[in-house]
C-alpha positions as CSV (number, residue, x, y, z in Angstrom):
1,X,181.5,92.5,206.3
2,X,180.6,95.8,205.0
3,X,181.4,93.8,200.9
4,X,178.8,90.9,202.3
5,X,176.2,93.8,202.8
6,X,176.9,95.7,199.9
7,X,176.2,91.9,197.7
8,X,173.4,91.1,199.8
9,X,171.8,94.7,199.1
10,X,172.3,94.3,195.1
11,X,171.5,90.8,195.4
12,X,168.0,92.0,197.0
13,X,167.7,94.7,194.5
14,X,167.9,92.5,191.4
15,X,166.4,89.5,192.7
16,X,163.0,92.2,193.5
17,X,163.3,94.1,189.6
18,X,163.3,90.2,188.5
19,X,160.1,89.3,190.4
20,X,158.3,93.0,189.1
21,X,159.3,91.4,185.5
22,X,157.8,88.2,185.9
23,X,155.3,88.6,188.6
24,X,151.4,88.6,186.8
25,X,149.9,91.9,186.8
26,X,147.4,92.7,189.5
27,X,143.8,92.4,188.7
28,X,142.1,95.6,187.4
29,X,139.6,97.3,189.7
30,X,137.5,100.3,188.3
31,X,137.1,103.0,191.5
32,X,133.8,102.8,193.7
33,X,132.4,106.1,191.8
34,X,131.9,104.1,188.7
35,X,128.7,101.4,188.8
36,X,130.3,98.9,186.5
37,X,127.9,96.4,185.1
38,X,128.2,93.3,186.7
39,X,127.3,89.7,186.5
40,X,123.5,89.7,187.2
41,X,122.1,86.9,189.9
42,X,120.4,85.3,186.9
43,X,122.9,85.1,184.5
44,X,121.6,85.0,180.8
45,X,122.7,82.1,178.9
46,X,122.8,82.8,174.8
47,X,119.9,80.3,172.8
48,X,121.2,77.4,170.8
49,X,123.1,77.5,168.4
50,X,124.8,80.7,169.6
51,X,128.4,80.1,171.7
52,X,127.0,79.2,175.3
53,X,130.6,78.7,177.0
54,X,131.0,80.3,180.1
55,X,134.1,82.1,181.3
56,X,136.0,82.8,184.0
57,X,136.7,86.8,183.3
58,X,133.7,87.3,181.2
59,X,130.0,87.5,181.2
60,X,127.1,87.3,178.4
61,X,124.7,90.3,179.6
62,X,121.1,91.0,178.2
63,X,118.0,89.3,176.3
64,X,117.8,86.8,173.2
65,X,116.6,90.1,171.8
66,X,120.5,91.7,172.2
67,X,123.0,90.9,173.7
68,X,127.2,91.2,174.3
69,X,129.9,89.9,175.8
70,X,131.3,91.6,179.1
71,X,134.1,91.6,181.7
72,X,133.7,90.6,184.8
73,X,135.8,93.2,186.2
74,X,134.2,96.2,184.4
75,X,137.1,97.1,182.9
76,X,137.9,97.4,179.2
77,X,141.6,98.2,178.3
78,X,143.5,99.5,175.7
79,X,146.7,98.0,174.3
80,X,150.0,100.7,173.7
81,X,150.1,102.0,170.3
82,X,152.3,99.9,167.6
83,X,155.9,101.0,167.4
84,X,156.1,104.0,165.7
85,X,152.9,105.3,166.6
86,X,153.1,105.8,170.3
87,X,152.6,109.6,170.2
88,X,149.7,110.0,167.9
89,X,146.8,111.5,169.3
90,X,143.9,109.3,168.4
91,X,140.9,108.6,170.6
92,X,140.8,105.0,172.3
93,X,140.0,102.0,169.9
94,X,137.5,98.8,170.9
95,X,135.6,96.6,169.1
96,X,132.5,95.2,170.8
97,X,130.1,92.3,169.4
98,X,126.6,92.5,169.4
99,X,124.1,89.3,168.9
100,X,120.4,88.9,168.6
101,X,118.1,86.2,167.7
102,X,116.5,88.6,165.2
103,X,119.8,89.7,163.2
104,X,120.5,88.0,159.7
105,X,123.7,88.6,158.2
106,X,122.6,87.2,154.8
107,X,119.6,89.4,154.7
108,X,120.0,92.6,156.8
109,X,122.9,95.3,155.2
110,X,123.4,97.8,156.4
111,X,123.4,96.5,159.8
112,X,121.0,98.1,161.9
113,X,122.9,98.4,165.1
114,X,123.5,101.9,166.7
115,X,126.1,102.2,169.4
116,X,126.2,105.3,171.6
117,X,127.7,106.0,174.5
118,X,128.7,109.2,177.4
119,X,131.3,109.2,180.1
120,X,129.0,109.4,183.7
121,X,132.3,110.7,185.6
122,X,133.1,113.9,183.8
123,X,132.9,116.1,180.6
124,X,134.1,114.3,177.6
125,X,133.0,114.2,173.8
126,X,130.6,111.6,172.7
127,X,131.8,108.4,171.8
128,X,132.1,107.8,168.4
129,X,131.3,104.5,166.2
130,X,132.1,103.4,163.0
131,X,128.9,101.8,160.7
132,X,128.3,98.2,162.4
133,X,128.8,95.8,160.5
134,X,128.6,91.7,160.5
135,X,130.9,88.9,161.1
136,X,130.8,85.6,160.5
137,X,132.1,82.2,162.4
138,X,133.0,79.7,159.1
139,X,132.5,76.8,161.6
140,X,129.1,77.4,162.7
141,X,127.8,80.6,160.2
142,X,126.3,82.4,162.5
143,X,126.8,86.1,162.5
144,X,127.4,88.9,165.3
145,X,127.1,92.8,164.6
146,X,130.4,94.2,165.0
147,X,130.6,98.1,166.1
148,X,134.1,99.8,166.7
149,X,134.1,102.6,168.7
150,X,136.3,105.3,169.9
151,X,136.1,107.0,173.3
152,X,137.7,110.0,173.4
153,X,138.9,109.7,177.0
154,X,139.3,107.1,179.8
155,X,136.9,107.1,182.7
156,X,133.3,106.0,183.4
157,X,131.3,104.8,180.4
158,X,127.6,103.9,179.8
159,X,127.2,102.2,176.4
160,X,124.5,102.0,175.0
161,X,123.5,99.4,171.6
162,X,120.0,99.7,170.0
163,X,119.4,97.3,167.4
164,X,115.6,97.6,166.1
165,X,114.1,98.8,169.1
166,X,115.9,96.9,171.3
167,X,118.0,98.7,174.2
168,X,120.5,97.3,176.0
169,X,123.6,99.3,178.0
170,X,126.1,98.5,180.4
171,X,128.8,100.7,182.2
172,X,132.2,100.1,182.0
173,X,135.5,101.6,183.5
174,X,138.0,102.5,180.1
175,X,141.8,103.0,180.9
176,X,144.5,102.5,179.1
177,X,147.1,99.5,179.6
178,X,149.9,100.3,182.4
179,X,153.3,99.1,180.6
180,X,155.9,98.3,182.8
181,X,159.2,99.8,181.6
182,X,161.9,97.0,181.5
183,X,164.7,97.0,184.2
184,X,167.9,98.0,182.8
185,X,170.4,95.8,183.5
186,X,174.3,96.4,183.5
187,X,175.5,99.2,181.0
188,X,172.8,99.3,178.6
């Protein structure tokens, strides 16, 4: 009896580490503190010819004027480092994609795009940014503004994108990814 126990018990064990392995992961909710920008009651729909598809985790946000592409949860993550770089100490990495009925990418360089941004939940550097620049879709040709930016540390972000007078932020909850370290199984 006490070997049937002793099987069921591992048997329970693995059969849970299996389901932690396979199992989605749970949907990412930034804390109450942090006013993400959500979905407004109107949603804004991008002018033709730009990409009008909806989704069902994201969100266009703003005015023909400028606009971007959000999540619905709030939440912008960041993948693990590639191997070998895990333990570098570099500020978080996104690139975010600016349109507006008024941009050019034939005509307009440098792009005239400034991204800024300031954690609301505590002290932190500024974010930084790298010049925007312009990408193209070779079906279509129609061009976005592309900004990278770094944030310096997770938590509660406003961004903010001004492209010739135009103004347009959101807030957004920045955490890394959470990796789930494999189960070792036997003697490994």
């Amino acid at each position: 009896m006490t070997v049937l126990r002793l099987v069921l018990l591992i048997s329970l064990v693995a059969l849970t580490a299996m389901g932690q392995q396979n199992s989605p992961r749970q949907a990412l909710v930034p804390p109450a503190s942090c006013p993400v920008t959500s979905p407004p009651a109107n949603p804004f729909i991008p002018p033709a010819p730009y990409e009008r598809g909806e989704s069902e985790n994201f969100f266009w946000f703003g005015t023909e004027k400028l606009w971007i592409y959000l999540p619905k949860s709030g939440v912008w993550e960041w993948g693990p480092r590639k191997p070998g770089h895990e333990h570098e100490v570099q500020p978080l990495t996104r690139k975010t994609f600016w349109w507006s009925v008024d941009f050019n990418w034939r005509k307009e360089w440098p792009v005239e795009l400034k991204v800024t941004g300031r954690r609301l939940d505590g002290d932190a550097p500024p974010l930084l940014t790298l010049r925007s620049t312009n990408v193209i879709r070779d079906d279509t040709g129609i061009g976005a503004m592309l900004s990278v930016i770094y944030v310096p540390t997770p938590g509660c972000w406003e961004i903010m994108g001004d492209y010739k007078g135009q103004k347009l932020s959101f807030v957004v909850w920045v955490q890394p990814v959470k990796q789930v370290k494999p189960v070792k199984q036997g003697n490994q």
